[in-house]
VEXBAKE-961729 format. One record per residue: residue in one letter; y negated, x, z of N, C-alpha, C, O in turn. Coordinates in steps of 0.2 Angstrom, whole numbers, padded with zeros to 4 digits, always signed. Layout:
! VEXBAKE-961729
AYXZYXZYXZYXZ/...
! end
This chain:
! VEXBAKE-961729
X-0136+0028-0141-0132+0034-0144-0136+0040-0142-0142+0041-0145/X-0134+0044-0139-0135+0050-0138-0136+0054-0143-0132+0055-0148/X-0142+0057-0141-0145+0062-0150-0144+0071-0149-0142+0075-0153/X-0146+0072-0143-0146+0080-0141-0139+0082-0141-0135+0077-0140/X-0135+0089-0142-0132+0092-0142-0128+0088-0132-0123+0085-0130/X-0133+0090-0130-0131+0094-0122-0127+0084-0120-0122+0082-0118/X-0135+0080-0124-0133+0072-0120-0122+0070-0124-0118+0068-0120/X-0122+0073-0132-0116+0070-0132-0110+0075-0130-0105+0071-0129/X-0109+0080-0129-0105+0084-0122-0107+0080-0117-0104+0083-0112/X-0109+0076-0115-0109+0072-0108-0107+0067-0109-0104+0064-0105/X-0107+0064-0117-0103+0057-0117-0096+0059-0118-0091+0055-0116/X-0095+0065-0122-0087+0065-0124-0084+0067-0116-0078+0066-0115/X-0087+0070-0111-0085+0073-0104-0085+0066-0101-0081+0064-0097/X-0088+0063-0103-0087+0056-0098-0082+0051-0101-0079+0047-0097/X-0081+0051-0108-0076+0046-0109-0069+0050-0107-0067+0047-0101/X-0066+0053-0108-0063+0060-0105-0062+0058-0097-0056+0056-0095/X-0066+0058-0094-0067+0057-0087-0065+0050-0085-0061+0048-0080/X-0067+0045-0089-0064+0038-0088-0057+0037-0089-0053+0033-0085/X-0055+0041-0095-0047+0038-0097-0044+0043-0090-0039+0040-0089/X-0045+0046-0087-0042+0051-0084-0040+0045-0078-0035+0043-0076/X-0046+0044-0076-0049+0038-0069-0045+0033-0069-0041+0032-0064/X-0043+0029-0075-0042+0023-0074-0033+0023-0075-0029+0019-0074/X-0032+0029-0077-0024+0030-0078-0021+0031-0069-0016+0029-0066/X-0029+0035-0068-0024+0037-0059-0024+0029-0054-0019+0028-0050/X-0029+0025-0056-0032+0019-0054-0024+0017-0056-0020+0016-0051/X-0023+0015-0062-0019+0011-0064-0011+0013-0061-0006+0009-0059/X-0010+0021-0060-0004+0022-0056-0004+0022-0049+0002+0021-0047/X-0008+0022-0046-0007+0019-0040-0009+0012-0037-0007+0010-0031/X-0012+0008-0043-0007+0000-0042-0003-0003-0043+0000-0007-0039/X+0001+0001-0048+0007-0001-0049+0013+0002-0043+0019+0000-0042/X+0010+0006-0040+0013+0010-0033+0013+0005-0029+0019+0004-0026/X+0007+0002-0028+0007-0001-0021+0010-0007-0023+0015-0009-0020/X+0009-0011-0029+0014-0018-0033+0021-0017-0030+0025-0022-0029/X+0024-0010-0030+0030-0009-0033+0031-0009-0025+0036-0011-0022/X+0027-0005-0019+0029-0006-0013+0028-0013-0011+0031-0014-0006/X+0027-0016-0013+0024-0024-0008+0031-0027-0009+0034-0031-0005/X+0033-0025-0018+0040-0029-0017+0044-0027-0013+0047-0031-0009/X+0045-0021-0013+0052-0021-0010+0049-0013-0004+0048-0007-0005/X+0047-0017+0001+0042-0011+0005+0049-0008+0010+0054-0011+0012/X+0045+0000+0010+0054+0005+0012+0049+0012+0014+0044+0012+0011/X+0051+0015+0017+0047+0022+0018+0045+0027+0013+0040+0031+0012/X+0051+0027+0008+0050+0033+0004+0044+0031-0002+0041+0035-0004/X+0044+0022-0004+0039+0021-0006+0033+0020-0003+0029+0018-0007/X+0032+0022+0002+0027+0024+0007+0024+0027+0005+0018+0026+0003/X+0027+0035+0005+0026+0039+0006+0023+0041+0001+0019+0046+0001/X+0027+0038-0006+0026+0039-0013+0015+0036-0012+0010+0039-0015/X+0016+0030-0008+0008+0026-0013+0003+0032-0007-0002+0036-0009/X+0005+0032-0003+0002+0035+0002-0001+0044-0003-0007+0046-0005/X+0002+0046-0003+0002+0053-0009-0003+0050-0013-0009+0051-0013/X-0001+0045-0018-0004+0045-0025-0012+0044-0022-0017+0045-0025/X-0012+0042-0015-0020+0038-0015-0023+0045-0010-0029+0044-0011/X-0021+0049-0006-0024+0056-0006-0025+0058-0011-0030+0061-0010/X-0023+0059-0017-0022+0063-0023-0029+0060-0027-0033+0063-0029/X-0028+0052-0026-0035+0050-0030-0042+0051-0027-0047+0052-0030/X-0041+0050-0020-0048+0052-0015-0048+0058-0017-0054+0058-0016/X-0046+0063-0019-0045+0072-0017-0050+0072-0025-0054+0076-0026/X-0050+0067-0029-0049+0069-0037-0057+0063-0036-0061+0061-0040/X-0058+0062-0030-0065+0057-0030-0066+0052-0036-0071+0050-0039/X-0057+0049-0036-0060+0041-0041-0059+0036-0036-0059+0030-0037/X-0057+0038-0030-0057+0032-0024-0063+0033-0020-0065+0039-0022/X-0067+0030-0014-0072+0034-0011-0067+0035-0004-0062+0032-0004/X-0068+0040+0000-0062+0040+0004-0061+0035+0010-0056+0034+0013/X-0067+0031+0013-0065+0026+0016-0059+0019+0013-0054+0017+0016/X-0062+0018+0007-0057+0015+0004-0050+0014+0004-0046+0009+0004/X-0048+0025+0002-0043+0024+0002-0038+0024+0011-0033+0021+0012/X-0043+0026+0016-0042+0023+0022-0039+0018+0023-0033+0018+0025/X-0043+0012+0021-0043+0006+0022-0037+0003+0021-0034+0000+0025/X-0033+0005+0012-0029+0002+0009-0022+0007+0013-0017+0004+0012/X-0022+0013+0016-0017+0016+0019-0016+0012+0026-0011+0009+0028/X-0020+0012+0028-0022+0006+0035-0016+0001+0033-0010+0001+0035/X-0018-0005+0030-0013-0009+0027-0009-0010+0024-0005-0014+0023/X-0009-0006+0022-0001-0003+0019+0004-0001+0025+0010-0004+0026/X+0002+0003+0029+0005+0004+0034+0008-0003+0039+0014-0005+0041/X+0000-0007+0040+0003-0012+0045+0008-0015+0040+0014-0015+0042/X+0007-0017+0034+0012-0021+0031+0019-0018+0032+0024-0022+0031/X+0020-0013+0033+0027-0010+0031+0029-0011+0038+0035-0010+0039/X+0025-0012+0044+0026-0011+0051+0027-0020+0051+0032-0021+0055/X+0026-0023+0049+0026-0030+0049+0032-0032+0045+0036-0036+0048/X+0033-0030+0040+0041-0032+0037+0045-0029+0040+0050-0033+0042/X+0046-0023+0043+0051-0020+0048+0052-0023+0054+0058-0025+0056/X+0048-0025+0056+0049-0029+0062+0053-0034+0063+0057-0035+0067/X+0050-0039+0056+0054-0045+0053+0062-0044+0053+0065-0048+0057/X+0064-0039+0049+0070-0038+0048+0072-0035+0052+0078-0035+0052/X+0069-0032+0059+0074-0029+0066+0075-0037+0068+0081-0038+0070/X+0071-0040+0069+0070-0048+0075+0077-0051+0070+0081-0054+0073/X+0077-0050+0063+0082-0055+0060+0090-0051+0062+0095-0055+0063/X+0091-0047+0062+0094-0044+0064+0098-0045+0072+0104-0045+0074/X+0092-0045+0075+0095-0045+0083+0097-0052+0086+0102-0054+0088/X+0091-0056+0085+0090-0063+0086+0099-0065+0085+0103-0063+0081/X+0100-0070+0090+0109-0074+0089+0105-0080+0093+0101-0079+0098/X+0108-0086+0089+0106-0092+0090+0110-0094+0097+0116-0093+0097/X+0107-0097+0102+0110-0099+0108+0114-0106+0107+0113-0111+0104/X+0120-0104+0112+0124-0107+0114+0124-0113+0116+0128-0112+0121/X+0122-0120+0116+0122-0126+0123+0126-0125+0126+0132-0125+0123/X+0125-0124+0132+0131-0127+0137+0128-0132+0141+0122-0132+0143/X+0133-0136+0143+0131-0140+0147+0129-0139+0155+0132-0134+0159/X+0125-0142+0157+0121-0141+0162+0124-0145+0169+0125-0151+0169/X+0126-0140+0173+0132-0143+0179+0125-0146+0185+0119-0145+0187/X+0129-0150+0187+0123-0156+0190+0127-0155+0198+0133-0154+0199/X+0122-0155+0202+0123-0153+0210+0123-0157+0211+0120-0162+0209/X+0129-0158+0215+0131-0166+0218+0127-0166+0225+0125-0161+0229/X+0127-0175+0227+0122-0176+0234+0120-0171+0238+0123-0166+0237/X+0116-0171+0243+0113-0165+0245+0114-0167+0254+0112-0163+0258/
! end
């Protein structure tokens, strides 16, 4: 329990500081949650924001948020893919194979 004036302005700035952390924390999981389901550019671009905004505000360290942009992106680069290849792909035809007569 902090007894000095100066130490409990440091606890109420810190509790203060926490709820603030853990609201930005908790909105940008529920960002990246909501991209993983249904992953699309604008949601991209949405978690991508939220997680500069939290590196800028120093509740991510900024490699971190690197790291989770990194992945995020190959993820979105790897569903895309998916869905072009399902897209293009047409299943081939049997044809019968014409056989060369004596030689």
């Amino acid at each position: 329990m902090p007894v000095t004036r100066g130490a409990k302005k440091k606890l109420r700035q810190d509790k203060k500081r926490e709820r603030q952390n853990r609201l930005i924390k908790k909105s940008v999981k529920v960002a990246i949650k909501q991209f993983r389901l249904s992953p699309n550019p604008k949601d991209l671009a949405k978690v991508m924001s939220l997680l500069d905004k939290a590196k800028n505000k120093k509740v991510y360290h900024p490699n971190k948020v690197s790291r989770l942009k990194s992945g995020l992106s190959k993820f979105h680069l790897r569903k895309e893919s998916i869905t072009l290849n399902k897209t293009k792909i047409k299943p081939l035809k049997k044809t019968p194979r014409k056989i060369k007569s004596g030689v």
